[in-house]
PDB file of N, CA, C, O and CB in Angstrom:
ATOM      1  N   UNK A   1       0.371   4.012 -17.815  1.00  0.00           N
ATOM      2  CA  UNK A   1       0.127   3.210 -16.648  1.00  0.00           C
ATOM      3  C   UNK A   1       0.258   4.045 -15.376  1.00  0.00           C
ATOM      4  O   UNK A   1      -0.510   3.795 -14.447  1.00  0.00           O
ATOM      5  CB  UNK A   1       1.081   2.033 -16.616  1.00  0.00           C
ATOM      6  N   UNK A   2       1.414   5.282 -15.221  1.00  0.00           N
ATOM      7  CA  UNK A   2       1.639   5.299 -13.944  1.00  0.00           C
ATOM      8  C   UNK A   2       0.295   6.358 -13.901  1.00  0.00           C
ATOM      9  O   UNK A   2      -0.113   6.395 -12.740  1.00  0.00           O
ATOM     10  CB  UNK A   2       3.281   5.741 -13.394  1.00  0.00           C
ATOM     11  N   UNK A   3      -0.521   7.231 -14.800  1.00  0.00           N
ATOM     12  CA  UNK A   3      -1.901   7.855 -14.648  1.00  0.00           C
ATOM     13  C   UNK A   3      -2.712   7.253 -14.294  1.00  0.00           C
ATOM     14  O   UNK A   3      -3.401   7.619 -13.342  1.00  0.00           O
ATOM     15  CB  UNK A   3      -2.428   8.322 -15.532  1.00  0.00           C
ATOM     16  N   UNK A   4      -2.901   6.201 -14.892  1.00  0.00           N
ATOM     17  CA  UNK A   4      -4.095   5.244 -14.002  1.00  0.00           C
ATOM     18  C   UNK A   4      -3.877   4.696 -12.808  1.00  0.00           C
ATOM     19  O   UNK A   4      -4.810   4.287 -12.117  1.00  0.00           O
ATOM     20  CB  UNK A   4      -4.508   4.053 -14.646  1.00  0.00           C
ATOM     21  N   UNK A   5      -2.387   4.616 -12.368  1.00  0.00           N
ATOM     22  CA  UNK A   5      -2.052   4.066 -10.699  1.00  0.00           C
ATOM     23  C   UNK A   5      -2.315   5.525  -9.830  1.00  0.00           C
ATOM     24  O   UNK A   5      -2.936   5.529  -8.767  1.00  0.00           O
ATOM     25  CB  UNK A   5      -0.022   3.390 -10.420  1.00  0.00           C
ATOM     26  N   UNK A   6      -1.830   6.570 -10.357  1.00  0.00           N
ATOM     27  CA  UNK A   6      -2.344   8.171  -9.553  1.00  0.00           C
ATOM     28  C   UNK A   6      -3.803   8.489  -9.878  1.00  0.00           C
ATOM     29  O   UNK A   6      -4.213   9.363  -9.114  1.00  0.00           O
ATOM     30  CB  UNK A   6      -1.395   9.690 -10.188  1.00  0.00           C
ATOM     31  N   UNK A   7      -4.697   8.092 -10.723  1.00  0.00           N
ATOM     32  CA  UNK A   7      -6.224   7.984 -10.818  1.00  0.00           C
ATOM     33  C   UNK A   7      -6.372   7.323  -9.459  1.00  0.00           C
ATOM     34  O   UNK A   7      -6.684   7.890  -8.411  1.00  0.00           O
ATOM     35  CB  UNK A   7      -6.890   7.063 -12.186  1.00  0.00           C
ATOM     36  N   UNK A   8      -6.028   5.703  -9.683  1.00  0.00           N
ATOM     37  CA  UNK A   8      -6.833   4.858  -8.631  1.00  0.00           C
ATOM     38  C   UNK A   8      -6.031   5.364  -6.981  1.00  0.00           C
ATOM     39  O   UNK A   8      -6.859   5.448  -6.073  1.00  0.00           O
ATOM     40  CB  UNK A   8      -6.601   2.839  -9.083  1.00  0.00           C
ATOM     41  N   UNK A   9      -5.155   5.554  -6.737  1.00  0.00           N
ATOM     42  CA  UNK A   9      -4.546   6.321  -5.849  1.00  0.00           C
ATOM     43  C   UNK A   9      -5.591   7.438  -5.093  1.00  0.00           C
ATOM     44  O   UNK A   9      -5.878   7.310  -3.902  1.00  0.00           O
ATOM     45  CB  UNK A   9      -3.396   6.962  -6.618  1.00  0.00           C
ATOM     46  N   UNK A  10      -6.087   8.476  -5.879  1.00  0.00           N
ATOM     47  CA  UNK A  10      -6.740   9.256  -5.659  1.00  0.00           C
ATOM     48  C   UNK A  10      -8.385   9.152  -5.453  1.00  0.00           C
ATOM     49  O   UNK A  10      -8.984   9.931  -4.712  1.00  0.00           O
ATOM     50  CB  UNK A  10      -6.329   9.888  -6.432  1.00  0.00           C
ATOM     51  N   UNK A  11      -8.996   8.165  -6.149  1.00  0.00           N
ATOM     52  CA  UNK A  11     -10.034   7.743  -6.034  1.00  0.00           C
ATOM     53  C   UNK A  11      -9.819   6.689  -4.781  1.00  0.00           C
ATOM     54  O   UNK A  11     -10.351   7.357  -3.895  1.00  0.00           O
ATOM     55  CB  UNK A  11     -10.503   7.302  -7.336  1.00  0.00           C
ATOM     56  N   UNK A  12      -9.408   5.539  -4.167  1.00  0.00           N
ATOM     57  CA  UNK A  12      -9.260   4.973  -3.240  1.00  0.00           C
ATOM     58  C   UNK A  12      -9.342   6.145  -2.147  1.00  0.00           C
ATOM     59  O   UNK A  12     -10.264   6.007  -1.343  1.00  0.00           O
ATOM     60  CB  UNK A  12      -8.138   4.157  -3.379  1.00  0.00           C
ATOM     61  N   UNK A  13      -8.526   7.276  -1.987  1.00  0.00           N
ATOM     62  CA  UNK A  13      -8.316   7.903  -1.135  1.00  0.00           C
ATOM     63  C   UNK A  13      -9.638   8.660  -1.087  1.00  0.00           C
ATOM     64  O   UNK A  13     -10.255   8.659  -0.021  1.00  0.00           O
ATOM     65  CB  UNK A  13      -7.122   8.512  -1.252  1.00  0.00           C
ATOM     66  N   UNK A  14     -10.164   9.350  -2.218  1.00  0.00           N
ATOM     67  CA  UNK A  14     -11.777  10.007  -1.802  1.00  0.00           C
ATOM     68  C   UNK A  14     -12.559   8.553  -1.097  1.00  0.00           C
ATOM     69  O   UNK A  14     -13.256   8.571  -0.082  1.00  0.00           O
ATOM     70  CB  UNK A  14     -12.892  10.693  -3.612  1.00  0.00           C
ATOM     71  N   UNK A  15     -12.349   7.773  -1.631  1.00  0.00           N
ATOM     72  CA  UNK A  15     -13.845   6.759  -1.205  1.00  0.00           C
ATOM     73  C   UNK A  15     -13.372   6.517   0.563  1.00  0.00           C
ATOM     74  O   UNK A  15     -14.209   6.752   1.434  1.00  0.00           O
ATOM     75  CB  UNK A  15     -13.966   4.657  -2.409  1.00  0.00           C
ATOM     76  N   UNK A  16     -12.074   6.071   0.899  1.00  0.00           N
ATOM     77  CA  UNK A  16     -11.955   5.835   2.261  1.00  0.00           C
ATOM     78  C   UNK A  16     -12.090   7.116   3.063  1.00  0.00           C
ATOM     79  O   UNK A  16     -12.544   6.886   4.184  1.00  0.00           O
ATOM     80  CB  UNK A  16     -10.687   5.172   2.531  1.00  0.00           C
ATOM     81  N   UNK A  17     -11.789   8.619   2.786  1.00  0.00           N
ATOM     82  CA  UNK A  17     -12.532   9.659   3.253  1.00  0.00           C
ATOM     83  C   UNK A  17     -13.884   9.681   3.203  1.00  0.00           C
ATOM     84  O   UNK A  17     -14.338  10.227   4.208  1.00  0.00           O
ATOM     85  CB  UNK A  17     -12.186  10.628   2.735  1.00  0.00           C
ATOM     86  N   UNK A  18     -14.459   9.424   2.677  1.00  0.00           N
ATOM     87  CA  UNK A  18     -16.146   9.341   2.509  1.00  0.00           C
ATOM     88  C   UNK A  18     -16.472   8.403   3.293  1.00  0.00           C
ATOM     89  O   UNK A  18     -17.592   8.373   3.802  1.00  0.00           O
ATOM     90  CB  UNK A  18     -16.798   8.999   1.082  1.00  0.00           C
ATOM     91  N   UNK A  19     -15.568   7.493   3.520  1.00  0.00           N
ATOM     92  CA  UNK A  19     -16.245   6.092   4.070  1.00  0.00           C
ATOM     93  C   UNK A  19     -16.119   6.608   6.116  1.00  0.00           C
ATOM     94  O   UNK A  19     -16.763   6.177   7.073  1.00  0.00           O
ATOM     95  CB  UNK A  19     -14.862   4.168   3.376  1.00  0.00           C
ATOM     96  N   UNK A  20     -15.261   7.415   6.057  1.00  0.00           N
ATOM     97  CA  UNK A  20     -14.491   7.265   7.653  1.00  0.00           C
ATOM     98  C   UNK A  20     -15.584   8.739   7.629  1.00  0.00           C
ATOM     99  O   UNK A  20     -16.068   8.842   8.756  1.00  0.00           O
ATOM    100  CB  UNK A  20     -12.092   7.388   8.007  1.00  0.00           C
ATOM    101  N   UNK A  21     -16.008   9.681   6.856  1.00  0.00           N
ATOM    102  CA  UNK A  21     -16.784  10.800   7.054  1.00  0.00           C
ATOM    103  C   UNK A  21     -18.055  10.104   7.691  1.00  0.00           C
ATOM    104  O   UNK A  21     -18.304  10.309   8.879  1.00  0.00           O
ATOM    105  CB  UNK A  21     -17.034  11.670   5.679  1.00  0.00           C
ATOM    106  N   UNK A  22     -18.905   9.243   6.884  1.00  0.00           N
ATOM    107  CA  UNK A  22     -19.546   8.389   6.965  1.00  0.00           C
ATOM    108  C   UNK A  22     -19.753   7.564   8.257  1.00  0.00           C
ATOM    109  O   UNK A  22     -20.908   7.395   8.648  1.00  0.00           O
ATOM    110  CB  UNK A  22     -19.195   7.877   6.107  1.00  0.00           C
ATOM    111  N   UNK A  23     -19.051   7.209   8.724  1.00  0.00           N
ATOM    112  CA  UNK A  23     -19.208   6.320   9.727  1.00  0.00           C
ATOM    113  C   UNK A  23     -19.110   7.737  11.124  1.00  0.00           C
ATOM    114  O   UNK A  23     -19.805   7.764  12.140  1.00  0.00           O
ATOM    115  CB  UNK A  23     -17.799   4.864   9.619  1.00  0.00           C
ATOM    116  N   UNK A  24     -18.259   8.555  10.802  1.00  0.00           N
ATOM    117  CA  UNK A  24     -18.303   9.396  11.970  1.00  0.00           C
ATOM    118  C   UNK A  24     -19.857  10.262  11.974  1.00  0.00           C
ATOM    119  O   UNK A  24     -20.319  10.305  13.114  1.00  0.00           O
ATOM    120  CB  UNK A  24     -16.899  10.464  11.892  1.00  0.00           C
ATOM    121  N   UNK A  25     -20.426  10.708  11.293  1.00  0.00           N
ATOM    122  CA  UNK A  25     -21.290  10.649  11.207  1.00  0.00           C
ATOM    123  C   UNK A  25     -23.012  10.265  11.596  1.00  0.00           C
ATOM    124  O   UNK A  25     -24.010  10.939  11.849  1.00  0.00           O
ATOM    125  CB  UNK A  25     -20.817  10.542  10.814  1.00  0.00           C
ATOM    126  N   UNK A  26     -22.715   8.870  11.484  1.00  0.00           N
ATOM    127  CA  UNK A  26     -23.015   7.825  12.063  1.00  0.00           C
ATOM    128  C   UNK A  26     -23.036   7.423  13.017  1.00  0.00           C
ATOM    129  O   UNK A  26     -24.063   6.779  13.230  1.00  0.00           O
ATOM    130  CB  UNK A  26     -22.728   7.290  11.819  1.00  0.00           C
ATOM    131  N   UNK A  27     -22.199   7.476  13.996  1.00  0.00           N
ATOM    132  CA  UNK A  27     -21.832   7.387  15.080  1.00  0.00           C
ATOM    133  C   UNK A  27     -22.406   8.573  15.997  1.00  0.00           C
ATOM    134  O   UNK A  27     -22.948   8.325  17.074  1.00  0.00           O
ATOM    135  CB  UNK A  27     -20.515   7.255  14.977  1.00  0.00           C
ATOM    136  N   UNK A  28     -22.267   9.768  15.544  1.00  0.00           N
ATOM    137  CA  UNK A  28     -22.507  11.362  16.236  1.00  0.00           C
ATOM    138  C   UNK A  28     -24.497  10.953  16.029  1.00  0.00           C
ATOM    139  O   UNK A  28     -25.187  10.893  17.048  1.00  0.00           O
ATOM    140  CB  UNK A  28     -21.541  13.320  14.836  1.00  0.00           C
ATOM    141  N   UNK A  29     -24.994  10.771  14.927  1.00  0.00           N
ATOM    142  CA  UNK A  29     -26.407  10.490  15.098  1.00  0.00           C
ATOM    143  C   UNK A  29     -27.017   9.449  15.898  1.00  0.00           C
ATOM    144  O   UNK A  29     -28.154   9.623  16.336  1.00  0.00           O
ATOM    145  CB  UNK A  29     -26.851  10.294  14.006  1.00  0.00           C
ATOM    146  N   UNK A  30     -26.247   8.172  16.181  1.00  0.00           N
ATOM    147  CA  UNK A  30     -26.454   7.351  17.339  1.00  0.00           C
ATOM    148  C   UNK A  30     -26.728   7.680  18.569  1.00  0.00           C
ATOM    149  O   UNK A  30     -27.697   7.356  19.257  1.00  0.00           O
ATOM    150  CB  UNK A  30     -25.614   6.744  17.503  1.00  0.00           C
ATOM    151  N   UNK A  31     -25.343   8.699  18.950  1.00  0.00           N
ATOM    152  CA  UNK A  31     -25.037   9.334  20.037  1.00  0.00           C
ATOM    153  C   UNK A  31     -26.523  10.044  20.356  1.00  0.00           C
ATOM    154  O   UNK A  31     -27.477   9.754  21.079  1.00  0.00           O
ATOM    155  CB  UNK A  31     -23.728  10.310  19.805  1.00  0.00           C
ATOM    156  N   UNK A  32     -26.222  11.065  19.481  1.00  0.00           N
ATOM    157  CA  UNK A  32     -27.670  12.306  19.581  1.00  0.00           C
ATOM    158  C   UNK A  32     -28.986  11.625  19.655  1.00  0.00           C
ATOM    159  O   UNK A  32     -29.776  12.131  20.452  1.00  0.00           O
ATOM    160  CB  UNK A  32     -27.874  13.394  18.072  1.00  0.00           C
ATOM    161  N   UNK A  33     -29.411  10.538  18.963  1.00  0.00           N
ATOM    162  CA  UNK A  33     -30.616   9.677  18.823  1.00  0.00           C
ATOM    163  C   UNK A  33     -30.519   8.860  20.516  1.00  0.00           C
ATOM    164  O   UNK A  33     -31.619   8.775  21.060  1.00  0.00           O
ATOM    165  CB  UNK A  33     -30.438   8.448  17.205  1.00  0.00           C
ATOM    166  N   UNK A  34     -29.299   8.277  21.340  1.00  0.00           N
ATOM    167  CA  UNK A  34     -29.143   7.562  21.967  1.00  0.00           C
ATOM    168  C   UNK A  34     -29.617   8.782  23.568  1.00  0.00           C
ATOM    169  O   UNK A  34     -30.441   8.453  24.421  1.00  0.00           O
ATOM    170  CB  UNK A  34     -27.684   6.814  21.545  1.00  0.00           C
ATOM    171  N   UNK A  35     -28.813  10.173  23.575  1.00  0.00           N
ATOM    172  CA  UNK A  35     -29.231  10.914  24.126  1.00  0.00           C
ATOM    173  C   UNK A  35     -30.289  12.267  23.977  1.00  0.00           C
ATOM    174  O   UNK A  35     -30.214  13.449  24.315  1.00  0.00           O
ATOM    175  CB  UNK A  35     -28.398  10.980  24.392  1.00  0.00           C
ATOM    176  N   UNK A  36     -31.445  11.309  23.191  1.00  0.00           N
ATOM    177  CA  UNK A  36     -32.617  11.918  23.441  1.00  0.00           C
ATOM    178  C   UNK A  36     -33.679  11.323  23.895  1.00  0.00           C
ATOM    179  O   UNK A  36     -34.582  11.854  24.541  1.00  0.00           O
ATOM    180  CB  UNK A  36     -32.956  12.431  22.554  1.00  0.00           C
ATOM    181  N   UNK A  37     -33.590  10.108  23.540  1.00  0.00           N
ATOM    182  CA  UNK A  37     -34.230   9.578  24.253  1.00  0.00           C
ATOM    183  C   UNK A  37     -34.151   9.081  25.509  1.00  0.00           C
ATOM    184  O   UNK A  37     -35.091   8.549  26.099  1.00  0.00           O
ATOM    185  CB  UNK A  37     -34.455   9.045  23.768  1.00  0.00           C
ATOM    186  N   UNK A  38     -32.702   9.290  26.075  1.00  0.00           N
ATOM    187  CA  UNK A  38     -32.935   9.187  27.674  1.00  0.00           C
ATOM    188  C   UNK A  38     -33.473  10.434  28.249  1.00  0.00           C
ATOM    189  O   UNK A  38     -34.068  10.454  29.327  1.00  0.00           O
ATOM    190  CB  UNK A  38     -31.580   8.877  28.472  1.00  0.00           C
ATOM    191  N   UNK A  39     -33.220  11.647  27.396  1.00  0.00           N
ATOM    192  CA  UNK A  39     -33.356  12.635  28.185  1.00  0.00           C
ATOM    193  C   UNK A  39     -34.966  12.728  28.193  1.00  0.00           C
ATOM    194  O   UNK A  39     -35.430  13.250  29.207  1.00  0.00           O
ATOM    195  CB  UNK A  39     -32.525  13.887  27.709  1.00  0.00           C
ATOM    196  N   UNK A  40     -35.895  12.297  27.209  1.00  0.00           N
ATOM    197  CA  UNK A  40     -37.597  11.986  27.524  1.00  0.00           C
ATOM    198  C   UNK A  40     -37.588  10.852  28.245  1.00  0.00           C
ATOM    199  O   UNK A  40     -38.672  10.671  28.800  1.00  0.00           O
ATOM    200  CB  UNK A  40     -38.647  11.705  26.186  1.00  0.00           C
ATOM    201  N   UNK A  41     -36.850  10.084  28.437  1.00  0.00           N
ATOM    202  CA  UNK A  41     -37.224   9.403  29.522  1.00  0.00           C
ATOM    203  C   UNK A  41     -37.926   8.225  28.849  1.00  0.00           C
ATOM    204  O   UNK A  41     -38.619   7.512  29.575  1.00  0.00           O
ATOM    205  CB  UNK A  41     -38.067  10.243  30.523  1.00  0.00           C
ATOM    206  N   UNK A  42     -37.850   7.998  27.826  1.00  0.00           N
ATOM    207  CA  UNK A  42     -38.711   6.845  26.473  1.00  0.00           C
ATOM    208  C   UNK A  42     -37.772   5.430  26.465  1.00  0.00           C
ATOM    209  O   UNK A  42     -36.573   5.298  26.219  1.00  0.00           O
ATOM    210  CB  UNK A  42     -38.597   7.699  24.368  1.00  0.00           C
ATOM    211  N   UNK A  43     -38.886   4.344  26.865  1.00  0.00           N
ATOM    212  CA  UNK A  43     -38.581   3.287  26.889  1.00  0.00           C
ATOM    213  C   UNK A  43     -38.720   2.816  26.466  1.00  0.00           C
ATOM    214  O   UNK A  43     -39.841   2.333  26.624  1.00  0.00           O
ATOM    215  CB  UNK A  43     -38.599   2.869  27.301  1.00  0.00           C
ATOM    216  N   UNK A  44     -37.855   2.216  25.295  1.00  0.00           N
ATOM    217  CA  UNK A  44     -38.031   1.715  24.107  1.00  0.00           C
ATOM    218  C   UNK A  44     -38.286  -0.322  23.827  1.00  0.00           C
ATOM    219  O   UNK A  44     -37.598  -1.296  24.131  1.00  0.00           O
ATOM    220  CB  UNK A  44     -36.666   2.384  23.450  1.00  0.00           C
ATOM    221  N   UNK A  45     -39.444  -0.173  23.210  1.00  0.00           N
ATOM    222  CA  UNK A  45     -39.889  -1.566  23.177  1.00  0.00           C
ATOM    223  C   UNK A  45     -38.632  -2.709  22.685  1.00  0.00           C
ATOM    224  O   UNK A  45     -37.877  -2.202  21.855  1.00  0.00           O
ATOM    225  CB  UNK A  45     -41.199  -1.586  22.106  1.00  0.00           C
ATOM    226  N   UNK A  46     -38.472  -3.377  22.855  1.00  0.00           N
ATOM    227  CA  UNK A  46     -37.251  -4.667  22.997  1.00  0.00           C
ATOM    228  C   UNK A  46     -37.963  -5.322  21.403  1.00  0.00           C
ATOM    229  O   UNK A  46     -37.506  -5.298  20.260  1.00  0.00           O
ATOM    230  CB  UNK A  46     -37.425  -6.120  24.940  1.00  0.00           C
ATOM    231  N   UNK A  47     -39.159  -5.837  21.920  1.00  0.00           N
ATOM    232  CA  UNK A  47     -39.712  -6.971  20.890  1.00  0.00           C
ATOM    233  C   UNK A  47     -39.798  -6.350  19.284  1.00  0.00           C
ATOM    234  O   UNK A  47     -39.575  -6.926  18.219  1.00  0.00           O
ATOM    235  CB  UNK A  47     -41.414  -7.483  21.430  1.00  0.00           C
ATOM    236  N   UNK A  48     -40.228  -4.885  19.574  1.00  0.00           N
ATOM    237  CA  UNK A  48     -40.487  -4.070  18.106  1.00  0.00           C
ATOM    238  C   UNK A  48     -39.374  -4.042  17.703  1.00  0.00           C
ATOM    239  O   UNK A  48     -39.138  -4.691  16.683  1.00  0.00           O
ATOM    240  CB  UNK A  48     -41.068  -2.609  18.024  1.00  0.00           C
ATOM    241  N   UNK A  49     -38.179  -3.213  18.410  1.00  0.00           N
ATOM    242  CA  UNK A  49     -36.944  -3.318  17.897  1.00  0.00           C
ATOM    243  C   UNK A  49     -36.221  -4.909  17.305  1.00  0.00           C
ATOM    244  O   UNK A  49     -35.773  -4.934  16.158  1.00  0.00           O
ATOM    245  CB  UNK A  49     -36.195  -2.728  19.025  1.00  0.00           C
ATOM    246  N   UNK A  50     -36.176  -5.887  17.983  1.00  0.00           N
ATOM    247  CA  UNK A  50     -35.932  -7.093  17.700  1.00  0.00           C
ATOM    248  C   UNK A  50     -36.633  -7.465  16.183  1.00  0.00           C
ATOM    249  O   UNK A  50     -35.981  -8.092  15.348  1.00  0.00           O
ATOM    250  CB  UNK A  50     -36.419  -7.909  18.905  1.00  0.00           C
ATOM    251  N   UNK A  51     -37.824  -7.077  15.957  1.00  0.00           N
ATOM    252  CA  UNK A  51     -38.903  -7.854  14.955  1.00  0.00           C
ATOM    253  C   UNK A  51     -38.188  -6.848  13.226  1.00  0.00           C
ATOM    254  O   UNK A  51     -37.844  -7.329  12.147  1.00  0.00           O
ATOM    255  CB  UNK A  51     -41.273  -7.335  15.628  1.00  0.00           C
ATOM    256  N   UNK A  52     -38.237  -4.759  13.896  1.00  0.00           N
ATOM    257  CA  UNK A  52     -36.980  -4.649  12.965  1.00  0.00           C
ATOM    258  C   UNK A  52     -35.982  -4.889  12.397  1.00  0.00           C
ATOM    259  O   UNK A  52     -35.674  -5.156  11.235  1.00  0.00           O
ATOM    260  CB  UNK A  52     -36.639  -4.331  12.983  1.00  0.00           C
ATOM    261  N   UNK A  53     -35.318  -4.737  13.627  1.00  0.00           N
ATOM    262  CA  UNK A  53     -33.970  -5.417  13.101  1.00  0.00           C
ATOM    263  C   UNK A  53     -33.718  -6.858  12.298  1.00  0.00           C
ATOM    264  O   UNK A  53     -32.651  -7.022  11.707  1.00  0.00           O
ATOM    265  CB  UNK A  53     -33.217  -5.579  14.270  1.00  0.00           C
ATOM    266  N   UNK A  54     -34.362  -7.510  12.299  1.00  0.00           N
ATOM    267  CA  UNK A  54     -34.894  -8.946  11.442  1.00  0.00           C
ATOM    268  C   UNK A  54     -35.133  -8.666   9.949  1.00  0.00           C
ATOM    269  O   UNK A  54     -34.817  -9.227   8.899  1.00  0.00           O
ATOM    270  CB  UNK A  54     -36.457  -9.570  12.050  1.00  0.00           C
ATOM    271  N   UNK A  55     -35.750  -7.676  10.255  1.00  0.00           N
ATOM    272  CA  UNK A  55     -36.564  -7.224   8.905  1.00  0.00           C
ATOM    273  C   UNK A  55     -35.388  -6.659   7.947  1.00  0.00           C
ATOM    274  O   UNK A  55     -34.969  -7.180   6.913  1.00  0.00           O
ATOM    275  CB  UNK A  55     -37.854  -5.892   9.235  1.00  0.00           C
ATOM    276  N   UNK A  56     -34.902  -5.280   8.651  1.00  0.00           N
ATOM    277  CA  UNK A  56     -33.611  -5.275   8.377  1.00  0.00           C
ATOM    278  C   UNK A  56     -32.173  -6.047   7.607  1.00  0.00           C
ATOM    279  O   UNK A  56     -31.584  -5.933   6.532  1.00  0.00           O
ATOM    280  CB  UNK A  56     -33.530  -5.206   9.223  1.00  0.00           C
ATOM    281  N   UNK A  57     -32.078  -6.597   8.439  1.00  0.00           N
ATOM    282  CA  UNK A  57     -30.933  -7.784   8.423  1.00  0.00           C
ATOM    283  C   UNK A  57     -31.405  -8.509   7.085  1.00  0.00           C
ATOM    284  O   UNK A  57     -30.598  -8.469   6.157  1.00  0.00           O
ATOM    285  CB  UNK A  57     -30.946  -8.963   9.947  1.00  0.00           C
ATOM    286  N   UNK A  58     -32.693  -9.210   6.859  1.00  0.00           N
ATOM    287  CA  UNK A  58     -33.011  -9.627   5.615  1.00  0.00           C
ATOM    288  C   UNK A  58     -33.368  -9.005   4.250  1.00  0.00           C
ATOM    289  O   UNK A  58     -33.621  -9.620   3.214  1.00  0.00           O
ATOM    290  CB  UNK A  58     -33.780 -10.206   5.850  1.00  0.00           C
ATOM    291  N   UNK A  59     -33.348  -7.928   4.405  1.00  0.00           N
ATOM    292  CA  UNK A  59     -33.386  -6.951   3.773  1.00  0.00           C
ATOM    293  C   UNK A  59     -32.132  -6.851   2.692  1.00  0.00           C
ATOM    294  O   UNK A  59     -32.027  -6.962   1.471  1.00  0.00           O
ATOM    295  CB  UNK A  59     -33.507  -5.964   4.714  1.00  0.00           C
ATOM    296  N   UNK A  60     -30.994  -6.511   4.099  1.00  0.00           N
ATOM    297  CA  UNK A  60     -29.867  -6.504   3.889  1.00  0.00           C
ATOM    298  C   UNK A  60     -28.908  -7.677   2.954  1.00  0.00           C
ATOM    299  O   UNK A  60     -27.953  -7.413   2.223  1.00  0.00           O
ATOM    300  CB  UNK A  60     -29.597  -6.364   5.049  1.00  0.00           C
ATOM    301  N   UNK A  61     -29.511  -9.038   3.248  1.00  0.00           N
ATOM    302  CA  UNK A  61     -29.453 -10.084   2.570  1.00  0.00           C
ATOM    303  C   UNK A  61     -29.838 -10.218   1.096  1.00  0.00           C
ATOM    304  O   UNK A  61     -29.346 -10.910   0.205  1.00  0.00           O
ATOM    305  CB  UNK A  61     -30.058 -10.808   3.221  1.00  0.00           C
ATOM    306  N   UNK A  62     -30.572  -9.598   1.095  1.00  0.00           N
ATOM    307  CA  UNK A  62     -31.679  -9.785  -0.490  1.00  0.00           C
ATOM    308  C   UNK A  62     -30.399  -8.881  -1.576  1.00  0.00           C
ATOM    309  O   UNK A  62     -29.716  -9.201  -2.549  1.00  0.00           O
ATOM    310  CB  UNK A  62     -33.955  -8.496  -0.360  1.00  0.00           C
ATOM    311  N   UNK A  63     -30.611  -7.432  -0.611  1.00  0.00           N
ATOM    312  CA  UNK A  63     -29.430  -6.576  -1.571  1.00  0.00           C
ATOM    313  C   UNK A  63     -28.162  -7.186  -1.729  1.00  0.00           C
ATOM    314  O   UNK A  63     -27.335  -6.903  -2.595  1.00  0.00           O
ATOM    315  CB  UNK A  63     -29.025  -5.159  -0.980  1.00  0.00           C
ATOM    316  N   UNK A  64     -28.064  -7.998  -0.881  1.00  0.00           N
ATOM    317  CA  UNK A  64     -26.589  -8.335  -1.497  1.00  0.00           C
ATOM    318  C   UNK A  64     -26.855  -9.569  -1.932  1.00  0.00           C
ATOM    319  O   UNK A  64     -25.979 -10.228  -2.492  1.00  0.00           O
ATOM    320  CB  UNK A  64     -25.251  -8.328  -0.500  1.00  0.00           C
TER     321      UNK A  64
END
C-alpha cells in the first residue's frame, strides 16, 4: 500500500507540474500573440471572434 500512495504522490505531482508548465505557457503566448498585434496595428474583428468563440465553446461541450 504505502508504494502505491508514493506512486500516486509522484504522479499527482508530475501532472500538477505539467499543468502549472502549461498554463504558464499559455499565458506567455497570449501575451506575445496580444503584443503583436498591437504592434501591426491590426484590428481585430469583434463579430468573427464572437462567432469563434461559440464554435469553440460548443465544441468544447460535445468533448466533454
Amino acid at each position: 500500500m504505502a508504494k502505491i500512495n508514493k506512486w500516486r504522490e509522484k504522479f499527482m505531482l508530475e501532472v500538477l507540474l505539467f499543468s502549472m508548465m502549461s498554463v504558464k505557457v499559455l499565458c506567455h503566448n497570449i501575451f506575445l500573440m496580444r503584443r503583436f498585434i498591437s504592434i501591426l496595428g491590426i484590428e481585430p474583428d469583434k463579430e468573427i471572434n464572437r462567432k469563434l468563440w461559440e464554435e469553440g465553446i460548443r465544441f468544447a461541450a460535445i468533448a466533454a
